[in-house]
LUMFI-734267 format. One line per 4 residues: number of its first residue (from 1); for each residue x, y, z of N, C-alpha, C. Coordinates in steps of 0.02 Angstrom, whole numbers, plus 50000, padded with zeros to 5 digits. Each point is the difference from the previous one (the first is absolute). Layout:
NUM = X:Y:Z:X:Y:Z:X:Y:Z | ...
This chain:
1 = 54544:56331:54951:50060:49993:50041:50015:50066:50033 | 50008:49994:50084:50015:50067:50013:50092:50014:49982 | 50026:50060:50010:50063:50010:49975:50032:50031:50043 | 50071:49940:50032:50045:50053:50051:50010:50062:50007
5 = 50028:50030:50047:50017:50082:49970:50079:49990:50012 | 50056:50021:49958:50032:50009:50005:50029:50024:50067 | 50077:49984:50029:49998:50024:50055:50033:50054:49992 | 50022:50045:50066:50046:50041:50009:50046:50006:49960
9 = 50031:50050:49960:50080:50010:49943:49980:49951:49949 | 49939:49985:49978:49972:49948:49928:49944:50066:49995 | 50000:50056:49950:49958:50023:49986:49948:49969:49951 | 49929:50029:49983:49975:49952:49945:50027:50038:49928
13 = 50023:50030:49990:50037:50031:49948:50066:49936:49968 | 50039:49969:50070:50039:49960:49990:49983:49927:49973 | 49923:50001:50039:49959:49918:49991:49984:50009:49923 | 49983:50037:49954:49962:50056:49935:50052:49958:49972
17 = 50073:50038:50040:50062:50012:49935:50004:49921:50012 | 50026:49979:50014:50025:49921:50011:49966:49939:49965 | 49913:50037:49993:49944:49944:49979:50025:50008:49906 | 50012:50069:50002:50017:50011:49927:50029:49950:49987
21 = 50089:50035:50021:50050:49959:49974:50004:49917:49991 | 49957:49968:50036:49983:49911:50000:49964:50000:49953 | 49935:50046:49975:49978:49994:49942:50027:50015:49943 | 49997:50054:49996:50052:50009:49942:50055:49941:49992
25 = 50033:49967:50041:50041:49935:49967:49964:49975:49983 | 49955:49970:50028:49953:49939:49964:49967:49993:49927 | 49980:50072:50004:49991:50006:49938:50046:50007:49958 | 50072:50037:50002:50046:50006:49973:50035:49926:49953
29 = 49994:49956:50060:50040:49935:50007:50070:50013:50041 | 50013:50048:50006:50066:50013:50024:50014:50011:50087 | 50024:49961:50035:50006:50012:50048:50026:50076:50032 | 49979:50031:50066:50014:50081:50012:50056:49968:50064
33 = 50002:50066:50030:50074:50007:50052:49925:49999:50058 | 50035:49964:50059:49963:49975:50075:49960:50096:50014 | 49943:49974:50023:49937:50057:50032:50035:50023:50068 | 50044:49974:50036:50024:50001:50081:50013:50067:49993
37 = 50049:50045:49941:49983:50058:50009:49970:50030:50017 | 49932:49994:49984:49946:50035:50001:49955:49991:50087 | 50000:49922:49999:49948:49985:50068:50040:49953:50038 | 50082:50018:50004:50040:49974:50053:49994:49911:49996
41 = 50058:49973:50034:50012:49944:49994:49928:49953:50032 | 49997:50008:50038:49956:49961:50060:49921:50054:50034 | 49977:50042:49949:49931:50033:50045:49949:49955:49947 | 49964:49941:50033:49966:49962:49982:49948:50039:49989
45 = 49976:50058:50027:49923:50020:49977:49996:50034:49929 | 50065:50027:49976:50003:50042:49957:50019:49937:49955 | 50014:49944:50024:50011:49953:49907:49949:49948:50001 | 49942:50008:50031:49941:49961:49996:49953:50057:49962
49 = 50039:50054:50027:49949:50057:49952:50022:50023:49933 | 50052:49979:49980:50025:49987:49940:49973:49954:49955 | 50004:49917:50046:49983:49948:49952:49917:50031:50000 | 49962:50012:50036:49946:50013:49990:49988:50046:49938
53 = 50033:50054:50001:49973:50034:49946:50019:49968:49926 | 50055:49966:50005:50014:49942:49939:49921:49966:49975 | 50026:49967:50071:49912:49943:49987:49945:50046:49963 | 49990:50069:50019:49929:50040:49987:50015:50002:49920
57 = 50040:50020:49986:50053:50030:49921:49943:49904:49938 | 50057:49951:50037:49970:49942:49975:49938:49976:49990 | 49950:50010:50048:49985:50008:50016:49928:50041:49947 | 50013:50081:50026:49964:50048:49931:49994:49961:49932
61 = 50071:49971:49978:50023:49977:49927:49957:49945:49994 | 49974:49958:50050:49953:49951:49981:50028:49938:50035 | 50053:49991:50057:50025:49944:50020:49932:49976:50049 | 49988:49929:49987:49969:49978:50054:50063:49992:50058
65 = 49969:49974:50066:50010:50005:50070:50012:49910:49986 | 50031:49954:50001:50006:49927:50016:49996:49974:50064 | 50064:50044:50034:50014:49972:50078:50069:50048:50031 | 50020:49953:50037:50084:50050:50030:50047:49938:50001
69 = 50052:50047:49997:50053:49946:50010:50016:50015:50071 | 50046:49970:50022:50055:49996:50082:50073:50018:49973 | 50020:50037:50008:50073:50001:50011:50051:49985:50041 | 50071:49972:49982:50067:50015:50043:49968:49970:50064
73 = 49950:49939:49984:49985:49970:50064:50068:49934:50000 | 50051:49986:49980:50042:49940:50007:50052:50043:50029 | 50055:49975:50038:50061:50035:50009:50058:50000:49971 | 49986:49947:49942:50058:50019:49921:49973:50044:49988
77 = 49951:50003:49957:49982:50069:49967:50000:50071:50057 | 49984:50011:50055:50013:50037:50028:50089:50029:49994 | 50027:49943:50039:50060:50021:49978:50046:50024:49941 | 49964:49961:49960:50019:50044:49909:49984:50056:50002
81 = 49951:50027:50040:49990:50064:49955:50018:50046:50072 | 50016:49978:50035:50026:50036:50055:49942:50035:50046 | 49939:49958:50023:49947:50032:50045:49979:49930:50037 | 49954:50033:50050:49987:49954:50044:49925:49987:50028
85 = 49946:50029:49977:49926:49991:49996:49967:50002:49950 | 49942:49969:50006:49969:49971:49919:49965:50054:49991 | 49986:50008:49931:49951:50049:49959:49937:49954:49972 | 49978:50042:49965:49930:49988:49961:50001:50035:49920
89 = 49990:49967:49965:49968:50035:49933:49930:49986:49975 | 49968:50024:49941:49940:49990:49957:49996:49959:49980 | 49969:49932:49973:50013:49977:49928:49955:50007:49951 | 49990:50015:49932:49980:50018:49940:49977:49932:49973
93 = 49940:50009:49970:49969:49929:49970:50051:49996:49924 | 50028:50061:49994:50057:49976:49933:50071:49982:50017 | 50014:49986:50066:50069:49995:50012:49978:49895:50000 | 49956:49977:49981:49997:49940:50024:50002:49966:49937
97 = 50039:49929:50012:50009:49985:49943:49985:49909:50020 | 49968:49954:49938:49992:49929:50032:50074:49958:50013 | 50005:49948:50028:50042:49964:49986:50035:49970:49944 | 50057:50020:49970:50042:49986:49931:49992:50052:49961
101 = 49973:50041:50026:49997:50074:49945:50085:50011:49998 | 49971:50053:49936:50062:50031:49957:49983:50068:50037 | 50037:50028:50038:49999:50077:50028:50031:50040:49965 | 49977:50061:49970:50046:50064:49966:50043:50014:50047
105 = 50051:49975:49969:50066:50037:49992:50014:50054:50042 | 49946:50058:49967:50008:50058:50015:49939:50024:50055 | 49974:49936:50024:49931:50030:50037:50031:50025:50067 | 50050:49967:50011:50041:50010:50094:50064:50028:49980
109 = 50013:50054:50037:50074:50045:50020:50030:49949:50022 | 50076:49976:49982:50035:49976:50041:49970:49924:50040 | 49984:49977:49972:49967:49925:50040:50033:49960:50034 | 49978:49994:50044:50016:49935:50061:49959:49974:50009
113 = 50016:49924:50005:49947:49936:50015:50003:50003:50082 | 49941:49971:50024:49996:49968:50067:49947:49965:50003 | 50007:49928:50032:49961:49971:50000:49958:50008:50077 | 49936:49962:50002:49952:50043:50058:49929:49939:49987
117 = 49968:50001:50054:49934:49995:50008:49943:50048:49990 | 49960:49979:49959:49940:50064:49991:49942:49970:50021 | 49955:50044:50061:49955:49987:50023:49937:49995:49952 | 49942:49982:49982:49953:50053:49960:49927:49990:50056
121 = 49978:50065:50033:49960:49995:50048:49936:49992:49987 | 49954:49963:50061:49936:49965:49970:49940:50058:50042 | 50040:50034:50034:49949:50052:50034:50052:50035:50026 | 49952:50070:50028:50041:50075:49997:50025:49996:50068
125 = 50077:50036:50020:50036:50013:50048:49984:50073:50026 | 49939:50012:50030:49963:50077:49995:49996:50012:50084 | 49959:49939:50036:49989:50037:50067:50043:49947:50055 | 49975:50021:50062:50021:49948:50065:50072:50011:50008
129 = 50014:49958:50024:50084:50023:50051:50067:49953:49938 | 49953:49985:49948:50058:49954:49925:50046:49960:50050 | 49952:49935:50038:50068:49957:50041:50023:49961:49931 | 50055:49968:50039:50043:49960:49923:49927:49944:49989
133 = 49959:49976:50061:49943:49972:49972:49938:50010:49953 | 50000:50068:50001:49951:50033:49972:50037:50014:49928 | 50070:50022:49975:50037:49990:49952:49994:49940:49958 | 50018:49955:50047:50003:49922:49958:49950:49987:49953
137 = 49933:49996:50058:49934:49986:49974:49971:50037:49946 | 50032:50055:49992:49970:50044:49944:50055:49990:49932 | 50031:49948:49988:50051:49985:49949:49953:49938:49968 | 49996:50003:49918:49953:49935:49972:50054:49975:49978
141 = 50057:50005:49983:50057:49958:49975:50054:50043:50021 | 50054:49945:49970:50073:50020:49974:50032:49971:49946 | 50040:50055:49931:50027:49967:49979:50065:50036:49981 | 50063:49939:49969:50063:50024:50012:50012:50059:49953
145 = 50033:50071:50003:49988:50038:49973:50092:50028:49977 | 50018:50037:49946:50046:50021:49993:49999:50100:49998 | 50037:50021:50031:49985:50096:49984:50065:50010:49957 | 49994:50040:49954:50024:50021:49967:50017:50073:50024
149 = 50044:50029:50067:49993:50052:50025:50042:50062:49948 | 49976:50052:49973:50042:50053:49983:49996:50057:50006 | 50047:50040:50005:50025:50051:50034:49994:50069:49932 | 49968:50046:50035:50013:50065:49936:50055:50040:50046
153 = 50029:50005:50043:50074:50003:50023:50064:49965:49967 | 50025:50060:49961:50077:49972:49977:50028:49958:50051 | 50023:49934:49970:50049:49958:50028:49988:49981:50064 | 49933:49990:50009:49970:49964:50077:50031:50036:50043
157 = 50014:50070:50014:50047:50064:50021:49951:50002:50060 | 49959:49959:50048:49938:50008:50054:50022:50006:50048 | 49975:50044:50048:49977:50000:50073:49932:49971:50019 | 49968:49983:50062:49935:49989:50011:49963:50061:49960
161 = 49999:50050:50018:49941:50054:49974:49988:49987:49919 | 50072:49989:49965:50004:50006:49933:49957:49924:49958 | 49999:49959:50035:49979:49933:49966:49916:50009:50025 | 49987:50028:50062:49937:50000:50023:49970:50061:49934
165 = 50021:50043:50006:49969:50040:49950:49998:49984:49904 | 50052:49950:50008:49970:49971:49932:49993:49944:50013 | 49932:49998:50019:49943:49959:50013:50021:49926:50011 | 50045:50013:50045:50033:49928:50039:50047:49968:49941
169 = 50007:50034:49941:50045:49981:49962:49962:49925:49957 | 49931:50031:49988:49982:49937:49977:50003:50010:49915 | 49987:49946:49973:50027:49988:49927:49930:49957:49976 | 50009:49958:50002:49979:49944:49966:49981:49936:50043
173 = 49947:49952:49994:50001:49930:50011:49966:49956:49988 | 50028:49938:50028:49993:49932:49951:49955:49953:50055 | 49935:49972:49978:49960:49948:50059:50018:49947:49956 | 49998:49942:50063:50012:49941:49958:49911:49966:50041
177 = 50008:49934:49957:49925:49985:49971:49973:49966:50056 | 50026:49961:50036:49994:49954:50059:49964:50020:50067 | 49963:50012:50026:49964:50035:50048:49991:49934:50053 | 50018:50049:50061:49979:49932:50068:49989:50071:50055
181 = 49952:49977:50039:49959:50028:50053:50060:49989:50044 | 50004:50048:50087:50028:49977:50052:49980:49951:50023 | 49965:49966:50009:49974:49936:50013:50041:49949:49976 | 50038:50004:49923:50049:49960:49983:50070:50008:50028
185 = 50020:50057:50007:50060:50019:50023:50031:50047:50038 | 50063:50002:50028:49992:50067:50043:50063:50035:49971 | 49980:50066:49985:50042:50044:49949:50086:50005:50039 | 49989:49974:50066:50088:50043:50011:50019:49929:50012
189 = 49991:49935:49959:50028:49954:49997:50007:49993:49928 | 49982:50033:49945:50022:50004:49947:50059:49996:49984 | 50043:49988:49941:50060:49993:49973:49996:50019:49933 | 50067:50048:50004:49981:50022:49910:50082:49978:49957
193 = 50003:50012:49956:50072:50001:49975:49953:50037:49939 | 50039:50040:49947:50008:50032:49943:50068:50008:49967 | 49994:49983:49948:50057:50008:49925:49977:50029:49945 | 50064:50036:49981:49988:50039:49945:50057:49948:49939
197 = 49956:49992:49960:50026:49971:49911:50024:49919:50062 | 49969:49981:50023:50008:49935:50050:50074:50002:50037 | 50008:50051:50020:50058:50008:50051:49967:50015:50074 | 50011:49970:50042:49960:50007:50077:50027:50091:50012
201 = 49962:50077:50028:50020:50031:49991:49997:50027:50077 | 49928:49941:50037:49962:50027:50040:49974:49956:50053 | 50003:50015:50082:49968:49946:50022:49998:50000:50062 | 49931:49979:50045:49997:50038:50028:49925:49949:50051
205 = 49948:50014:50061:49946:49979:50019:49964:50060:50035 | 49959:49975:50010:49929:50043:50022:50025:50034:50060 | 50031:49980:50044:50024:50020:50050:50026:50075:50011 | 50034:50012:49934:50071:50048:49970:49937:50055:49986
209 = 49934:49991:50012:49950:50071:49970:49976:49997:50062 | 50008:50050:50058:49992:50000:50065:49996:49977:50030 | 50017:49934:50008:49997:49946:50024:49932:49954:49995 | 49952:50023:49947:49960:49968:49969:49946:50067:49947
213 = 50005:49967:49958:49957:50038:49950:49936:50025:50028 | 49950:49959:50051:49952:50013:50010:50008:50081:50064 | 50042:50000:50027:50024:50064:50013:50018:50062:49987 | 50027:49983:49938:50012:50050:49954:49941:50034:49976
217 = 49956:49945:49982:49921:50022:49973:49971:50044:50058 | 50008:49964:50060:49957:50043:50066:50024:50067:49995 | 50071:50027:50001:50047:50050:50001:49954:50032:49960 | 49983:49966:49922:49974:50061:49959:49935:50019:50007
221 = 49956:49928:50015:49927:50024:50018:49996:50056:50035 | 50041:50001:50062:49971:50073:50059:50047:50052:49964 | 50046:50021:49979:50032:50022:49951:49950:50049:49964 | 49962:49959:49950:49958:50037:49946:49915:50013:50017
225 = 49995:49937:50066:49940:50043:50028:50021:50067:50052 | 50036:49991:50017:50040:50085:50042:49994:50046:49953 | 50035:50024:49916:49984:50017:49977:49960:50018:49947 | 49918:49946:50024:49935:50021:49978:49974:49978:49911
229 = 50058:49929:49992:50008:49973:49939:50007:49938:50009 | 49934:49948:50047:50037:49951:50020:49985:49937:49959 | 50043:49960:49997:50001:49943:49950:49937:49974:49980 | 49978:50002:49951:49958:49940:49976:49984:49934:49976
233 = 49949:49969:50013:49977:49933:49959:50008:50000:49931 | 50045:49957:49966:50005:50003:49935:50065:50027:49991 | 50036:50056:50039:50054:50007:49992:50083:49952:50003 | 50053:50026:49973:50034:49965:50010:50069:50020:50030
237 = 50015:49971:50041:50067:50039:50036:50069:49937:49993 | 50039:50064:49979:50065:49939:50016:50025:50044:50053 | 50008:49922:50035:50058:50007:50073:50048:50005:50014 | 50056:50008:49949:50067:50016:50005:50042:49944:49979
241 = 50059:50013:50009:50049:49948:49963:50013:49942:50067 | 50039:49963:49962:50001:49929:50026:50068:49996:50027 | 50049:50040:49953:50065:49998:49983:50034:50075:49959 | 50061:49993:49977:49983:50052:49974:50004:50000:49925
245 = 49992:50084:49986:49972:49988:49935:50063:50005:49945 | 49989:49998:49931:50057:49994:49957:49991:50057:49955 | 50051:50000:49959:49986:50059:49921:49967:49939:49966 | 49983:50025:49944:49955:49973:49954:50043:50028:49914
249 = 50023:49976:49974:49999:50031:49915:49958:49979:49976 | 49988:50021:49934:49964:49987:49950:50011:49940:49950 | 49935:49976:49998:50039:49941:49991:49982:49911:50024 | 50028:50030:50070:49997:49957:50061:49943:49966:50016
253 = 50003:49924:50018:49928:49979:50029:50006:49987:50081 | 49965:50017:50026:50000:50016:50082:49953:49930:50046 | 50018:49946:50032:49956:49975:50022:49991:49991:50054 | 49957:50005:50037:49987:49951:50087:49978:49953:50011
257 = 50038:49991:50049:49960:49952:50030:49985:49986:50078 | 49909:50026:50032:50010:50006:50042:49947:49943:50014 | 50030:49953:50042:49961:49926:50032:49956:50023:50062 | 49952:49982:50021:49962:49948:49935:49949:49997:49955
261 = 50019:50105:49975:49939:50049:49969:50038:49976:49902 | 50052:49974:50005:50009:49962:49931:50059:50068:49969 | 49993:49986:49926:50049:50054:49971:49964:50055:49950 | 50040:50039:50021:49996:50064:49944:50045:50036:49958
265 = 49994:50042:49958:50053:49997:49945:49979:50057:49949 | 50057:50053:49965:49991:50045:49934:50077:49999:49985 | 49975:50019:49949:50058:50026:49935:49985:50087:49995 | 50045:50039:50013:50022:50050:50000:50011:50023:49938
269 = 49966:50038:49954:49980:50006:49934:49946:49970:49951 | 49964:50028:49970:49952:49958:49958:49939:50068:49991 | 49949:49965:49958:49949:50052:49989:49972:50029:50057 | 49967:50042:50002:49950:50029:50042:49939:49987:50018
273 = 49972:49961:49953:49960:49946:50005:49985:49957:50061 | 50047:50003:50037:50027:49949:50024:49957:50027:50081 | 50001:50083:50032:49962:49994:50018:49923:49984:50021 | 49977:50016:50076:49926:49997:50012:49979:50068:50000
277 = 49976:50021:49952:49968:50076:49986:49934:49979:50001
């Protein structure tokens, strides 16, 4: 992967200090005070070069590479957190968990559910001009997916730079079992609803993720082939929320339901076991 350079008034001293402090929570368990100090609210090069050096950290330690997520692609969730263009994160072959798992408790900072579509690609998003045709065709399924997004920022306290640099604020997530090709359906005609302990919490259609998921995906393909990491076959990307997302306690069982990719569902506490390691 090549690696932004920080811009102007983001020294790499600041990208250094900032990558710390996200680690060090993580490992801590304890959420830290927002990086914006350090690499300003909004200089996107300096918090891609943050999450990056995260990713490398994980990375060293032995994380496999899974896929990426999409961010703050709906305009609830945008508006919750007060920004207005989508991000990107990593995902970790240990942040994944099957359908009805028991998730630690303690594996995600601060958890929020959102429910979402997850692509899983059947060939690589690497060369050519990535039309949304050339996107499509390179998708072998879809199935309905839940993120478990969390934050090593005290009290979801974000700006754009701050959520991009911890690594799109990803946490955790949930595939559900049901797989259908585009050929069966078309993702921004989807419909989701989600409840937590069977209370409706969430709800939302395909539409509400850029006005279709398969866009969102294009966004990231040229995205991560621009910066020289571009998607692969076998990988898996989620496309963003549907609706927006909720808190989560412990405890709690979380479900979706996004038509006509079927349902998905965890309980928020339980062994560790429970992951795909």
């Amino acid at each position: 992967m090549s690696h932004p350079t920080p811009a102007a008034g983001s020294a790499p001293d600041a990208v250094t200090a900032a990558a710390d402090r996200l680690l060090a929570a993580q490992a801590a368990g304890v959420p830290c005070p927002p990086v914006r100090d350090l690499i300003g609210r909004t200089d996107v090069h300096a918090a891609y070069a943050v999450q990056q050096r995260v990713v490398r950290a994980r990375t060293a330690a032995g994380g496999r590479v899974a896929g990426r997520k999409i961010g703050l692609t709906s305009p609830a969730v945008q508006a919750q957190l007060g920004v207005d263009r989508p991000d990107f994160g990593v995902l970790f072959a240990d942040m994944q968990y099957p359908d009805g798992a028991a998730v630690p408790a303690d594996s995600v900072l601060q958890p929020r559910a959102e429910a979402e579509i997850a692509f899983v690609l059947g060939a690589d998003l690497a060369d050519g001009d990535l039309t949304l045709g050339q996107v499509r065709a390179a998708v072998d399924h879809a199935v309905a997916a839940i993120e478990i997004c969390g934050s090593r920022i005290a009290g979801w306290d974000i700006s754009f730079a701050d959520t991009v640099a911890d690594n799109a604020s990803a946490g955790a997530y949930v595939l559900g079992t049901e797989r259908r090709s585009l050929r069966e359906f078309e993702p921004r005609e989807a419909a989701m609803t989600m409840s937590v302990d069977g209370e409706q919490v969430s709800a939302g259609d395909g539409a509400a993720c850029l006005g279709d998921p398969l866009l969102a995906l294009q966004w990231l393909a040229r995205q991560a082939r621009d910066l020289g990491d571009p998607l692969r076959a076998g990988q898996v990307v989620l496309s963003g929320a549907l609706g927006p997302m909720r808190p989560v306690g412990p405890g709690s069982t979380v479900e979706a339901v996004v038509a006509p990719l079927g349902t998905v569902r965890f309980t928020l506490g339980g062994p560790i076991e429970g992951a795909q390691r």
